[in-house]
N, C-alpha and C positions, 0 to 999 in steps of 0.2 A: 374787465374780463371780456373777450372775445366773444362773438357769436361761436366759432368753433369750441371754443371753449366749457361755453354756455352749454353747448349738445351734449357735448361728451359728459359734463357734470349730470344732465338729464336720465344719460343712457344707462350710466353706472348705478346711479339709484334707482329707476325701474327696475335694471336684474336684482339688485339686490330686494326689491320688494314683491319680485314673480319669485324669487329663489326662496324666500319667506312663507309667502303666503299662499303659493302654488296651490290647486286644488290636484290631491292627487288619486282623486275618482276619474277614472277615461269615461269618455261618452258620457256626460254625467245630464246630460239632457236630452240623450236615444236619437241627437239627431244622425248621427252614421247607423245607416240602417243598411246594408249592401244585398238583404236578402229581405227585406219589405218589398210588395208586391205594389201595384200604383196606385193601392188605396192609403200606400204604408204602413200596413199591419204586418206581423210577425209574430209566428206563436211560437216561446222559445223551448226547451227541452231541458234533461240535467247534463252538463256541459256543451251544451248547442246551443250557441247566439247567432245571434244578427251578423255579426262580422268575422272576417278570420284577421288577425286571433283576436280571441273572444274577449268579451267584457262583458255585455248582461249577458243571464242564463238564469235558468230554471235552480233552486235549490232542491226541489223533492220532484215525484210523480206527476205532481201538478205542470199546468201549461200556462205559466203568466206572458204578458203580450207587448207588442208595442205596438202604440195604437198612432194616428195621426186627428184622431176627434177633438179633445181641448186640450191642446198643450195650454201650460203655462205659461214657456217661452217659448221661442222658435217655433219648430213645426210637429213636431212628437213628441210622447209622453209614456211610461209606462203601465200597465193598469192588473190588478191581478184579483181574483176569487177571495175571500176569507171566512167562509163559512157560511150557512153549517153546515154543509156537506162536501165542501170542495175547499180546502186550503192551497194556497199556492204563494209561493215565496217567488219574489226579484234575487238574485245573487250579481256580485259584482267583484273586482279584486282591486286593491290599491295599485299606484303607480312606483311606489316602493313600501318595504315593509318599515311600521311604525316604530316609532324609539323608546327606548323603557325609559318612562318616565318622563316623556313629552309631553306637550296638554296639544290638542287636539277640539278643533269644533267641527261638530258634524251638522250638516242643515238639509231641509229637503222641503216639501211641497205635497200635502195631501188634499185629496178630495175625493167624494163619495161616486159612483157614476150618476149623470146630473139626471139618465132617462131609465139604466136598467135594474138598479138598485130599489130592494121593496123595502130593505132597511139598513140602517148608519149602523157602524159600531164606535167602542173608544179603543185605546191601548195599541194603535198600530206600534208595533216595535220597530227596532234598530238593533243587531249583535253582531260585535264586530268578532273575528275571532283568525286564529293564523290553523292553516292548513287547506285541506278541500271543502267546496261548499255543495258538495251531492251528496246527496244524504236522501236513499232509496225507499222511502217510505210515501204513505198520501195522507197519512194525518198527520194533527198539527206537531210544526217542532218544539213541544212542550216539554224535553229535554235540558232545553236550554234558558237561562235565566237572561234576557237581553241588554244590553245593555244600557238600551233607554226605549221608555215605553209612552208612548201621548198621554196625557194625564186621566188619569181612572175617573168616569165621569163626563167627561168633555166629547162628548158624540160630533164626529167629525162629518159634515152636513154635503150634499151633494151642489150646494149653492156658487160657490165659492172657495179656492185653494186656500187652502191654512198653513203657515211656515211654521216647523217645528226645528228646535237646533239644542245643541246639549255639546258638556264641553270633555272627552275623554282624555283620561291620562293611560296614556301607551304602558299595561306589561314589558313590551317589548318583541317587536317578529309578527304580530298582525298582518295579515296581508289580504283577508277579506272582510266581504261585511253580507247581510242578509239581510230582507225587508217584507216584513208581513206583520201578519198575529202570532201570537207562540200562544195566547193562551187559547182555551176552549170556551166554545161561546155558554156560556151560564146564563142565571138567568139576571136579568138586569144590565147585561154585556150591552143590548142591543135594541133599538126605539125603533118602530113600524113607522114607516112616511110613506108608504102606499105604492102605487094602487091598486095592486093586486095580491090580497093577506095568504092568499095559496101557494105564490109562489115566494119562498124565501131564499131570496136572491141578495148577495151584499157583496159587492166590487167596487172596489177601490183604486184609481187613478194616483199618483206618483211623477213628480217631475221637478227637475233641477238639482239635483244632488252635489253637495261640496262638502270637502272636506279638506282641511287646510290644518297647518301648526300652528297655534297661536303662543304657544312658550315653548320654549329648548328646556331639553333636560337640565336638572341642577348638574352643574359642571366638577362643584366643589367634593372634593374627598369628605368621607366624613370626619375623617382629624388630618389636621393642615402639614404636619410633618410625618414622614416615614421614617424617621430616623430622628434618633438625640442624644446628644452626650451630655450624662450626668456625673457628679461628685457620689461615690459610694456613700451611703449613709442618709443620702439627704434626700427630701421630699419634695415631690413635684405635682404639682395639678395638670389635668390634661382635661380637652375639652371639647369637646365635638364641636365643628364648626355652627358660626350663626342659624346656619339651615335644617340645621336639625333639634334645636334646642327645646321645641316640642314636641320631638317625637319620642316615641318610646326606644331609651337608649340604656344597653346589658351589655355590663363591661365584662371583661374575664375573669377579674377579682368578685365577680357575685353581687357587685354593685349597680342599679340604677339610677340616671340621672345622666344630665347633660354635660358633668364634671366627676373626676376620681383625682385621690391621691395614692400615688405610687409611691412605692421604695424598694430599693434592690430590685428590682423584676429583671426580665433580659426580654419579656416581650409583653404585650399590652395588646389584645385585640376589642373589639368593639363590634356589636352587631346595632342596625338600628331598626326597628322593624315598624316601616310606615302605615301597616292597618290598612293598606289600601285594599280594591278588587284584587289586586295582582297579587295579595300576600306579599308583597315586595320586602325582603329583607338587605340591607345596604352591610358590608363588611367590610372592616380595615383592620390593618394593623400596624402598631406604631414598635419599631427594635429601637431598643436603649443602649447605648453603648456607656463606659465608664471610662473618666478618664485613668491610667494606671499610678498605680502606690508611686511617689516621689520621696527619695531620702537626700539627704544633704551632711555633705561633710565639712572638715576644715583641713585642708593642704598646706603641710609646713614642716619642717624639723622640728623635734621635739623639745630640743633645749637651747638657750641663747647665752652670748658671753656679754655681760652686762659692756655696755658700751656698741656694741654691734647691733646691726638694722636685718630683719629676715621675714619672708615677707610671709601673711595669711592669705589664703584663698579659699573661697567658698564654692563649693561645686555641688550642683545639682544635677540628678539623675535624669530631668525632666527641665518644663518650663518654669522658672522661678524668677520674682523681679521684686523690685524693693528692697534690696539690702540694708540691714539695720546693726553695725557691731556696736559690741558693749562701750567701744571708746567715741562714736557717735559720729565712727565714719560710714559715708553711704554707696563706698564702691565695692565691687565685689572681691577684690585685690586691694590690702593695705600692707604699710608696713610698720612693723614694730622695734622698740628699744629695748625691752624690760620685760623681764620673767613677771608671769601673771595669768589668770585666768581670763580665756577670750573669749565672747558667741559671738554668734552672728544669730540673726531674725530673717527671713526670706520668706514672701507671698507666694502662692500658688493660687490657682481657680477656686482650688476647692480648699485649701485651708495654709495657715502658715504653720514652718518652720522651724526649731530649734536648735543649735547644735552648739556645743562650746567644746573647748581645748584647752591645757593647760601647757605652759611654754615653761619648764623649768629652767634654771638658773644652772649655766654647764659650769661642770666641776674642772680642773685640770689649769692648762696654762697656755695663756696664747704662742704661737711661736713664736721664735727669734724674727723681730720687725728692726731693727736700728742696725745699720750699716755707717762703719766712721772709713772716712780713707787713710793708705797711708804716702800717699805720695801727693803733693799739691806743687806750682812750678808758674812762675811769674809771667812766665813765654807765651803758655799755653791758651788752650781753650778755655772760655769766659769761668764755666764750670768749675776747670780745675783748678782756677785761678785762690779757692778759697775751700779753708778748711770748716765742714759743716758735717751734723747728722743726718743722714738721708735714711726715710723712714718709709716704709715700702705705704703703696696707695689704697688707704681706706682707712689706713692706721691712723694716721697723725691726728686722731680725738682722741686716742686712749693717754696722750702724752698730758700728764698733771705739771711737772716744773722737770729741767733739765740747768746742769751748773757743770763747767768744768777749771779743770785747771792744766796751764801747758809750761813744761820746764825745755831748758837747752840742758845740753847733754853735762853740765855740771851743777844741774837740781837749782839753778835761776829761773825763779818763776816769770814768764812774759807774759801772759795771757790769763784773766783770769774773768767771768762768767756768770750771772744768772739769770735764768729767764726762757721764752723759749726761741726756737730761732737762731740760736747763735750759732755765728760766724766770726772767723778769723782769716782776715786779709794782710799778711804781713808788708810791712812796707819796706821800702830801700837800706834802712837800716839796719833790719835785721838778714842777717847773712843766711845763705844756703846750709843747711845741716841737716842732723838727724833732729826732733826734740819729740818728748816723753808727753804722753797726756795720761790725764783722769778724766772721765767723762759718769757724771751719774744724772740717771734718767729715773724717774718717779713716774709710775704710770697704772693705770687701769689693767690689771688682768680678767681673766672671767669670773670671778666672783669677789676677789680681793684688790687692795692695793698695793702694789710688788715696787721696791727701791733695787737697780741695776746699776753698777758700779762697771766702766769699762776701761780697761789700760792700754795705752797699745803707746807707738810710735808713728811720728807721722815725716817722712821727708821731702825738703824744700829745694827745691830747684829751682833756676837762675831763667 
């Protein structure tokens, strides 16, 4: 790999880990101060900061600051009142509004003021919340339940900053946040460290604030298909994706749980209610489609002349495959010889098949198939060369045994026959004439055996 190479693989993965983990608190450590005086102080108001446009500001009546005394980091820090007589809240706004259902870590930096504080408290809060953050009032904002509070107990000392961090999963549309007390100072809120018990003084420093994504919202639907085609009648399990298999899951059928069995429905919804701060309820819904009724026929004439071929076919309305007939052929088109009862068998998705026909045995009589000549001539073409039966095409199975007999015109028998096939090729001896035949043909009709007796004459040419 390249040096160039090398960079650009560097540079791609920093964005993608500033695009991740971006803090999306502005000024999160009050060093843009444009209206701090050149001690760096700044006393802010309720939508009046430090800079245009704004980012810290006052949330109530109160006047929190920004001081330049002990930052954390850098060179500034923010510092504000909380009681008991003067509350004063930081306000701030994000850099864009929060994702429902993103996880979020918030973090920051407290401390007590190290010289003008008579006493610590505990419970600094954090609440984050979407819309304005003025709110015209000077006592505490005890309205609100915060989102996260310093641990009850733990009195936050003017010695040394303390990091606090907590991890929020986004409602959704947040786009500020607030930082003080919410509660009222009671008694046991708050420990005396001196040195002067007359004056009750508790101010609090602030500094370094982030706030970052640390999980993407679950991506997945709560049930993995929007659509399905089922077999009428039949039963199906559905199931909320992996993600939710512990949550509290109300189907539309009145059941709970992370799985239902359906049948027949035309639609299936699903709410899943996460029990979060947000109340957050999750909804899908899943449309079943059916595949439609398939019937199946048998395509054929209804009777056959024993001896003859006619063919079956199986037709379906729909998709059908597997063809199974009673004779143990497997195409969908066969052909037959013989009056009899037929089915056929055919699969579908959702079920197989049945259909059968019954092919009666035709009454009546085939037509006239045997053609004899009467002219035959020694000159001619190969054909005409010889006297034979000629039997139209498709016939010649129905033919059992054929015999004839052939006279010259004074009842002298010349030619005499049996079997099938016969021909008579007269040779040089016999002369040119008229001569008389018999011809009988035994053959297959459509349900019987028929004997056909034919006379005719046949004349010979040179």
């Amino acid at each position: 790999m390249t040096l160039r190479s090398v960079w650009l693989v560097s540079l791609v993965l920093w964005a993608n880990l500033v695009t991740v983990g971006q803090n999306l608190i502005p000024n999160p450590g009050f060093e843009q101060c444009d209206r701090c005086d050149n001690r760096g102080f700044y006393e802010l108001g309720i939508e009046r900061g430090a800079n245009d446009p704004t980012d810290w500001n006052s949330a109530t009546y109160g006047s929190p600051d920004i001081y330049s005394t002990v930052p954390h980091t850098g060179k500034r820090h923010g510092g504000f009142f909380t009681g008991p007589g003067k509350f004063e809240y930081l306000a701030n706004h994000f850099n864009e509004p929060l994702k429902q259902g993103a996880t979020y870590q918030f973090s920051f930096w407290v401390r007590a003021h190290p010289q003008f504080s008579s006493y610590i408290v505990d419970e600094i809060g954090v609440h984050i919340l979407q819309g304005s953050t003025a709110f015209k009032q000077s006592d505490p904002l005890s309205q609100f339940k915060p989102s996260f509070t310093t641990p009850d107990g733990q009195f936050i000392p003017p010695k040394d900053y303390l990091p606090f961090k907590f991890e929020y999963v986004a409602c959704g549309g947040e786009d500020h946040f607030i930082v003080g007390r919410f509660n009222k100072l009671m008694i046991g809120d708050s420990i005396y460290i001196g040195p002067d018990s007359t004056k009750e003084i508790i101010y609090y420093y602030v500094d370094d604030f982030e706030m970052i994504e640390v999980k993407p919202p679950l991506q997945e639907d709560p049930i993995a298909l929007q659509q399905i085609d089922l077999c009428r009648d039949s039963v199906k399990t559905v199931r909320v994706n992996d993600a939710y298999v512990q949550k509290d899951v109300r189907w539309s059928t009145g059941e709970r749980g992370p799985s239902v069995q359906i049948k027949n429905l035309d639609t299936l919804w699903v709410e899943i209610h996460l029990n979060d701060a947000c109340n957050t309820i999750l909804r899908d819904t899943l449309y079943i489609r059916y595949f439609k009724d398939i019937s199946l026929k048998i395509l054929s004439t209804d009777s056959i002349c024993t001896g003859d071929s006619i063919s079956l076919q199986a037709l379906c309305n729909g998709d059908c495959f597997e063809y199974l007939w009673n004779t143990g052929q497997t195409d969908r088109i066969i052909r037959i010889t013989q009056p009899g009862l037929y089915s056929v068998k055919a699969k579908t998705l959702c079920y197989d098949l049945i259909q059968e026909k019954e092919i009666l045995a035709k009454d009546g009589h085939v037509p006239e198939f045997i053609q004899l000549p009467n002219v035959i001539t020694r000159s001619g073409a190969a054909e005409n060369q010889v006297f034979k039966a000629f039997v139209q095409p498709g016939q010649k199975h129905r033919l059992q045994s054929t015999s004839w007999n052939i006279f010259n015109r004074w009842g002298v028998l010349v030619d005499e026959k049996n079997g099938l096939d016969l021909e008579w090729r007269p040779d040089s001896n016999v002369s040119p004439d008229t001569y008389l035949y018999q011809f009988m043909a035994k053959y297959q009709d459509c349900n019987a055996t028929n004997t056909k007796i034919f006379k005719g004459h046949v004349i010979l040419l040179d």
